[in-house]
Structures are given as structure tokens and as C-alpha cells.
LUMSE-716268 format. One line per 8 residues: for each residue z negated, y negated, x of N, C-alpha, C. Coordinates in steps of 0.2 Angstrom, whole numbers, plus 5000, padded with zeros to 4 digits. Last residue first. Layout:
LUMSE-716268
Z,Y,X,Z,Y,X,Z,Y,X  ... $
This chain:
LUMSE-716268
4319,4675,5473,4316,4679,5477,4310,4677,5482  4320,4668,5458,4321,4664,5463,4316,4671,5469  4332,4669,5443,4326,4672,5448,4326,4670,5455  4339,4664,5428,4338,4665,5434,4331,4665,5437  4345,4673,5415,4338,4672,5418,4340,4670,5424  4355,4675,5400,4356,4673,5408,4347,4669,5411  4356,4686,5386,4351,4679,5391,4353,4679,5396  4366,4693,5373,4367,4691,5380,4363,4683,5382 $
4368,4705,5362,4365,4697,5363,4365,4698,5371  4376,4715,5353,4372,4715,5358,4372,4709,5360  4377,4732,5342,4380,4725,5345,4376,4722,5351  4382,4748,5335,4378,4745,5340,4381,4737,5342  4379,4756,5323,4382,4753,5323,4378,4748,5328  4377,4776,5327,4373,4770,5324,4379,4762,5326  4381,4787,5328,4382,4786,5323,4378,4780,5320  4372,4786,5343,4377,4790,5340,4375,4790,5331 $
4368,4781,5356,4367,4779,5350,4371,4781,5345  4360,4781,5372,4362,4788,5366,4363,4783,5358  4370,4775,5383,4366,4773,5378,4368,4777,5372  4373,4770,5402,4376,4775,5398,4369,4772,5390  4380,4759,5409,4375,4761,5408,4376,4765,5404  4393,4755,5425,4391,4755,5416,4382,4760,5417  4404,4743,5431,4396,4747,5433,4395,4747,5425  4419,4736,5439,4415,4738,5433,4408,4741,5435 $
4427,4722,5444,4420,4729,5447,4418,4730,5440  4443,4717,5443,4436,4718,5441,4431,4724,5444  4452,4712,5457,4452,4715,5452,4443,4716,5448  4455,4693,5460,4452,4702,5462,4452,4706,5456  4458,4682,5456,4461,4682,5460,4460,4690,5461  4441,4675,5456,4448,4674,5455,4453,4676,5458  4432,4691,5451,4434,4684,5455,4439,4684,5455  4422,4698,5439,4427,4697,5442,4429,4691,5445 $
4410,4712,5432,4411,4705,5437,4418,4703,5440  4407,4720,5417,4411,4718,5426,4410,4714,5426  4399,4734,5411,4397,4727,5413,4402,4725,5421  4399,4746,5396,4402,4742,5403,4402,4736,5405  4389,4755,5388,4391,4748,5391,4395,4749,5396  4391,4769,5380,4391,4766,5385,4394,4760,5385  4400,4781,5373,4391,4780,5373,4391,4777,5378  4414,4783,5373,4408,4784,5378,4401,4785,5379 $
4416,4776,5360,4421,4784,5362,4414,4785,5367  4413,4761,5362,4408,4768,5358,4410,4773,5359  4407,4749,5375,4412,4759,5375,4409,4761,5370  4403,4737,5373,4401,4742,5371,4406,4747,5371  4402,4724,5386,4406,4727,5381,4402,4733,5379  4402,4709,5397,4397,4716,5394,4399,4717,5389  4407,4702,5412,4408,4703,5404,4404,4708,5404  4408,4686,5419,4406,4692,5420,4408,4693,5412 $
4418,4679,5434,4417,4679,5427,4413,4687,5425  4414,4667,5446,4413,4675,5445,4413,4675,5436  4412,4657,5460,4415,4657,5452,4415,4667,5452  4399,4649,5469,4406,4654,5469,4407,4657,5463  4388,4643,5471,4393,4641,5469,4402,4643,5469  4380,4656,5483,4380,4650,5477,4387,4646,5475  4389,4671,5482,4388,4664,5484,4386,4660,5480  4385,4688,5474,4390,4681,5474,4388,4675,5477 $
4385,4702,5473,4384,4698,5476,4387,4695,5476  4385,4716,5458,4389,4712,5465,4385,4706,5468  4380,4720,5449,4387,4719,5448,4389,4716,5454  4368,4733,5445,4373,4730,5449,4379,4727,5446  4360,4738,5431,4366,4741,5434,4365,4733,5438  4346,4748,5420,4350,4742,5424,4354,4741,5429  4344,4751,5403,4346,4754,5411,4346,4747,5411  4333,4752,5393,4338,4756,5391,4341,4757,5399 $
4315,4747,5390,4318,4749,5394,4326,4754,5394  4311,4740,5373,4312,4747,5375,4316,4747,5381  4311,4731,5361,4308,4732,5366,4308,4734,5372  4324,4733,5353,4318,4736,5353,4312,4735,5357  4332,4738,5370,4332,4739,5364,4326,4740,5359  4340,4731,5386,4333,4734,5380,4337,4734,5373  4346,4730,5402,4349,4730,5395,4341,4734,5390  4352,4720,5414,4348,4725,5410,4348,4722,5404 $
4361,4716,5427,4360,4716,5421,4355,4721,5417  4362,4707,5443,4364,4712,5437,4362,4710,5430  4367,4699,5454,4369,4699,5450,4367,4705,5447  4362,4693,5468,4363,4698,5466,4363,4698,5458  4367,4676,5478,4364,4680,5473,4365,4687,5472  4364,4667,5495,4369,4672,5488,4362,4675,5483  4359,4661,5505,4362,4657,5499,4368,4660,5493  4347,4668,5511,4352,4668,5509,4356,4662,5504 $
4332,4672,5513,4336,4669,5518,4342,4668,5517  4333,4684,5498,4329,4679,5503,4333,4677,5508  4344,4680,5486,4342,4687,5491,4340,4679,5494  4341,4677,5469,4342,4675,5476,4342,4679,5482  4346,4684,5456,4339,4687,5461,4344,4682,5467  4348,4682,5441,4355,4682,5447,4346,4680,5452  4353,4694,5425,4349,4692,5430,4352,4689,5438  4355,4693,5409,4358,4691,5417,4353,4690,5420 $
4350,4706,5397,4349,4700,5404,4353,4701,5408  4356,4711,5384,4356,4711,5388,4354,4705,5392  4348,4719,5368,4349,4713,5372,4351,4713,5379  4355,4728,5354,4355,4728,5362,4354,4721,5364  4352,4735,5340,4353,4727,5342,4350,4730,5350  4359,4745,5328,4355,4746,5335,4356,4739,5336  4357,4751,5312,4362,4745,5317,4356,4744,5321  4365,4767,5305,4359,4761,5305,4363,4757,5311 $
4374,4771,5290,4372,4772,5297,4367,4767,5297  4367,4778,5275,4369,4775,5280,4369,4774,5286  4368,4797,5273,4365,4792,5274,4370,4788,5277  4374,4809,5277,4377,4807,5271,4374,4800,5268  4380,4814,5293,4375,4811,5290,4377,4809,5283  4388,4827,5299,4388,4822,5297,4382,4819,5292  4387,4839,5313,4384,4838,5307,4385,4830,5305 $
């Protein structure tokens, strides 16, 4: 059924989050994601060394209903991990915070 109304526009914020793992000098990397204030998912991207280079990205799959968030090293192919997000016939975008966490 198609809507005759305008679409609306969903505003997703994603966190970086990089969690120090205790006795370590790595991080675990993910990402969560809200709407609205509103708990959406939180996905893994991997384990990374302090001072180890890691390019990450967050995308919106619309065909999908879904984020995808990779991690990539130089040199590797990318780790993908998605989130799924009912947002159908809405116009989705999305702001990106890097937090750091010290466990």
C-alpha cells in the first residue's frame, strides 16, 4: 500500500564506542545506534591494539532495512556486522559520536 502523504525523516545517531578490555592494551570496538532517544541495536566490530589503524564505516542498506558497520585494516578485507531498522518509506540519515570507555 502506498502512502499519499509525505515521507518522514528518521535521524539515527550512532556511537563509537572503543571499551578498553581489562589488562589489556586493546580495545573492542562497536557501535550503537538510537533513534529519538530510543535503543535501535549494537553490533561488534572487532578488537583493535592501542595504536593500531583501523578505518571504520556506517552506511544505511535501504533495499535491506539495515546498517552496515565495517572495520578495516590495512591491507584486510573489511568485517562487516549490520543492524537491522524497520524504517520503511521514511528518509533515514545518521550523525556519528566517537566515545571513549575506559573498562
Amino acid at each position: 500500500m502506498k502512502s499519499s502523504g509525505p515521507s518522514r525523516h528518521v535521524e539515527v545517531q550512532a556511537l563509537l564506542i572503543l571499551d578498553r578490555i581489562a589488562g589489556s592494551e586493546a580495545f573492542e570496538i562497536s557501535v550503537l545506534l538510537r533513534s529519538d532517544g530510543q535503543f535501535i541495536g549494537r553490533t561488534s566490530l572487532g578488537i583493535v591494539a592501542e595504536e593500531e589503524q583501523v578505518v571504520l564505516s556506517l552506511r544505511w542498506d535501504e533495499p535491506n532495512h539495515r546498517f552496515v558497520a565495517s572495520s578495516q585494516r590495512p591491507g584486510a578485507a573489511p568485517t562487516e556486522s549490520f543492524v537491522p531498522f524497520a524504517a520503511r518509506g521514511a528518509k533515514v540519515s545518521c550523525c556519528v559520536t566517537a566515545t571513549p570507555h575506559d573498562a
